[in-house]
N, C-alpha and C positions, 0 to 999 in steps of 0.2 A: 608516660611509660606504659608500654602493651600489658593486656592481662599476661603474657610468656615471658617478660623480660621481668616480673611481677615475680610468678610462680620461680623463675632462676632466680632471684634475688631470695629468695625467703629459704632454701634448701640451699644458698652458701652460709648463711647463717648459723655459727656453732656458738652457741653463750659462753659453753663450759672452756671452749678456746679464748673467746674474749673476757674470759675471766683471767685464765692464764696471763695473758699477754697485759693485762690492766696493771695486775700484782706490782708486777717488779716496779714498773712504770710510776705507779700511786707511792711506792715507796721512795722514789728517785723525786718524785714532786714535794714529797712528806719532807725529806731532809733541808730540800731549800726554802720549804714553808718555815720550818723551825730554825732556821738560818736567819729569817728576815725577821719572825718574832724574837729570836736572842738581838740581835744586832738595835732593836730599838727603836730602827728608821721604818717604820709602818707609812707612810708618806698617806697619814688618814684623811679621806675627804665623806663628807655628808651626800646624799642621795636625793631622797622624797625630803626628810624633816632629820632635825640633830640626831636624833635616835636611829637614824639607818644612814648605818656606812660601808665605807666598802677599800679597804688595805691594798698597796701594791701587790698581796700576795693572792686576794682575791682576783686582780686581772692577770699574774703570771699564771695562776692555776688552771685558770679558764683558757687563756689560749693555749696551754702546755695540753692539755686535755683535748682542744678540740683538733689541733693539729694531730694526734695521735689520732684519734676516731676518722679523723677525715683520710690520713693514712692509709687503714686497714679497711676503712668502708667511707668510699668516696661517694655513692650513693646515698647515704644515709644522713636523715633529717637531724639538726643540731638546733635545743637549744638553752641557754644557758641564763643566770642570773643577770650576769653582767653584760647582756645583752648582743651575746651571740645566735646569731638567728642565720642556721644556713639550713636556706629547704629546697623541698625534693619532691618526686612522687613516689619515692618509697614509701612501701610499709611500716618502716623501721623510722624509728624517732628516739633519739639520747635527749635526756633531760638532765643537766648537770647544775650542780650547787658546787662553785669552787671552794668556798669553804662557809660552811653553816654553823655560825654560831661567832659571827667575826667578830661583835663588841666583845666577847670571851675572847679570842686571839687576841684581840689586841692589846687588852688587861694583862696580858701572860698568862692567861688559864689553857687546859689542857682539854676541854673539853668544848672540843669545834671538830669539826670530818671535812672531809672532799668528799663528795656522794655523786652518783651515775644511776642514772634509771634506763632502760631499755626499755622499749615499748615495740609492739606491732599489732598496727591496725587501734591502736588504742590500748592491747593488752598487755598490761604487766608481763616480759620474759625475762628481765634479769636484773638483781637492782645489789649495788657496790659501796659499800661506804668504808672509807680508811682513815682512822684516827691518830695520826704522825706522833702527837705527845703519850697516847697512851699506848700506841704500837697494836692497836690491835685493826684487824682485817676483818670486814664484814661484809658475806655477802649472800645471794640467794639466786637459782634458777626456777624457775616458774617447773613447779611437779619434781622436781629434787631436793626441794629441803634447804636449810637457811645455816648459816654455820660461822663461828667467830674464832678465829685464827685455825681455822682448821678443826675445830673441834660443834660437831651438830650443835643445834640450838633446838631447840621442842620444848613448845609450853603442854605442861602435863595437864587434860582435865582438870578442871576444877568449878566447885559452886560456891566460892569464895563471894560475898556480897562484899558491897560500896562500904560499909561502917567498918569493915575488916579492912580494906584494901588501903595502902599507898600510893597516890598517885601525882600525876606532874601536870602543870598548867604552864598554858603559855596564850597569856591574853593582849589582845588588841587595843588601843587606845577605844574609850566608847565600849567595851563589855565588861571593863572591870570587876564590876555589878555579881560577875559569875561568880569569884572566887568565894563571896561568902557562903550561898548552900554548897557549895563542893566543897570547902571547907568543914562547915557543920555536918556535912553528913557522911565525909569520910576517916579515916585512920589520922591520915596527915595528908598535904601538899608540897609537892615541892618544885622549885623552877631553875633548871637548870641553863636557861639561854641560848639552849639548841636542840632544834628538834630532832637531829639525827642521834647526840648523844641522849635523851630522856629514849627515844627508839630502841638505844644499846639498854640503857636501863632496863628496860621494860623484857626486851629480849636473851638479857641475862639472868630477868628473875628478879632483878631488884625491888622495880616496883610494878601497879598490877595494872595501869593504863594510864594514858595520855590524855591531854585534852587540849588544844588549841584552836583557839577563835577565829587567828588569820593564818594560816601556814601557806604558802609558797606551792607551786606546782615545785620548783625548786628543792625546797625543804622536804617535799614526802613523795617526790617519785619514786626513790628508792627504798626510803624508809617502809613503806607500805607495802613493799613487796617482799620484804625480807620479814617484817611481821607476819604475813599471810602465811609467809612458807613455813615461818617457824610453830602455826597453828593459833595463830592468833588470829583478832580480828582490827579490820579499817574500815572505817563508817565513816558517813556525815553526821552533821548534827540533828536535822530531820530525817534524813533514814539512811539507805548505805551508800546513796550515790557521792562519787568521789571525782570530780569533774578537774581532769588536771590540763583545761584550758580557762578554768577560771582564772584571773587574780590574786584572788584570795579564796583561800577554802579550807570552813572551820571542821577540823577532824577532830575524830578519837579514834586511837589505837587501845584495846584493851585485850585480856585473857582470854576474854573470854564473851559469847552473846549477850547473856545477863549482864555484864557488867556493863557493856555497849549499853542496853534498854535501860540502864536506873542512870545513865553518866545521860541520855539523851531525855530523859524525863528534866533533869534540871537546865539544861540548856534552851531547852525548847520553852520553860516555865516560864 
């Protein structure tokens, strides 16, 4: 693709359009995701190891999603958990989780998303996550702000230290080892089984940061952008870089800087 064919492509780009247009769309996915979870029939198979699966509902959501993107931007680079990989020389790359938190699905819990990350050139511009059982819409454009069913999201200042704070863990086989000083040195822990719902936590106020050892490019493309916007922070475990062509890559989202530096002191320990 020419540097002009480049430059046109990036200035047909509207987020706030492709948020529109996702909405209805994510909802319309939402009811036959909660269709296939009432119904029973999860038709579940294993992946890497017992512990990673993946539901008919995660392959219908993935191609429901990427045939829509592919739709509205046929140029644009896809790619997704369940191993959608359509590329490009665009700028533009969708990062999608058809649903994060599927051992949750498929228990019948309510706490699992469909999440969408947008990216150009590498940079976070729009990141989407819809939660079908709890009805709520979450989303973020890069320098406008982060927002849950329509209603802002803003984390207020704070010097809230670790022994004060609530926070969420989601560890790896092989880091185990973590939970106990982050246990000992904070309020409480808690492990919700999806990194996009502990996100909503954290970005409703619930609790004051994140912590996970393995997350998914998958699991925090979007998540990390909607933190951001809501004035939060996303780090690495050794400093801020957040590499979402790695594999695996251990994050924290928290409140706030300080709480990044005491949550990175015990990981790193």
């Amino acid at each position: 693709m020419s540097r002009e064919s480049i430059e046109s492509h990036k200035a047909e780009f509207d987020p706030e359009a492709a948020v529109a247009l996702l909405k209805p769309f994510l909802y319309d996915i939402g009811e036959k995701v909660l269709a296939i979870q009432s119904s029973g029939n999860m038709a579940v198979e294993t992946k890497k190891d017992f512990a990673d699966i993946v539901t008919r509902a995660d392959t219908l959501c993935e191609a429901m999603l990427t045939a829509h993107i592919r739709a509205q931007y046929p140029d644009h680079r896809i790619r997704g958990e369940e191993g959608t990989d359509v590329k490009s020389e665009s700028p533009h790359e969708w990062i999608i989780d058809p649903i994060d938190g599927t051992t949750n699905f498929a228990n019948g819990m309510e706490l699992f998303s469909i999440s969408a990350g947008l990216y150009e050139s590498g940079e976070g511009q729009m990141g989407v996550m819809y939660f079908p059982a709890l009805k709520k819409f979450v989303y973020a454009i890069k320098g406008k702000g982060a927002w849950v069913n329509e209603k802002r999201a803003a984390f207020q200042p704070t010097k809230k230290k670790l022994q004060d704070s609530l926070i969420s863990v989601g560890l790896k086989r092989g880091t185990e080892k973590l939970f106990e000083p982050l246990r000992a040195r904070s309020r409480n822990v808690l492990a919700g089984g999806s990194f996009t719902a502990e996100s909503l936590w954290l970005i409703e106020g619930k609790i004051d940061a994140c912590v996970y050892s393995g997350a998914t490019p998958y699991d925090c493309a979007a998540a990390r952008i909607i933190v951001e916007e809501a004035g939060g922070v996303a780090s690495g475990f050794k400093d801020g870089t957040i590499n979402l062509n790695d594999e695996e890559i251990p994050i924290i989202l928290a409140k706030s800087p300080d709480l990044v530096r005491e949550l990175q002191e015990i990981v790193k320990g």
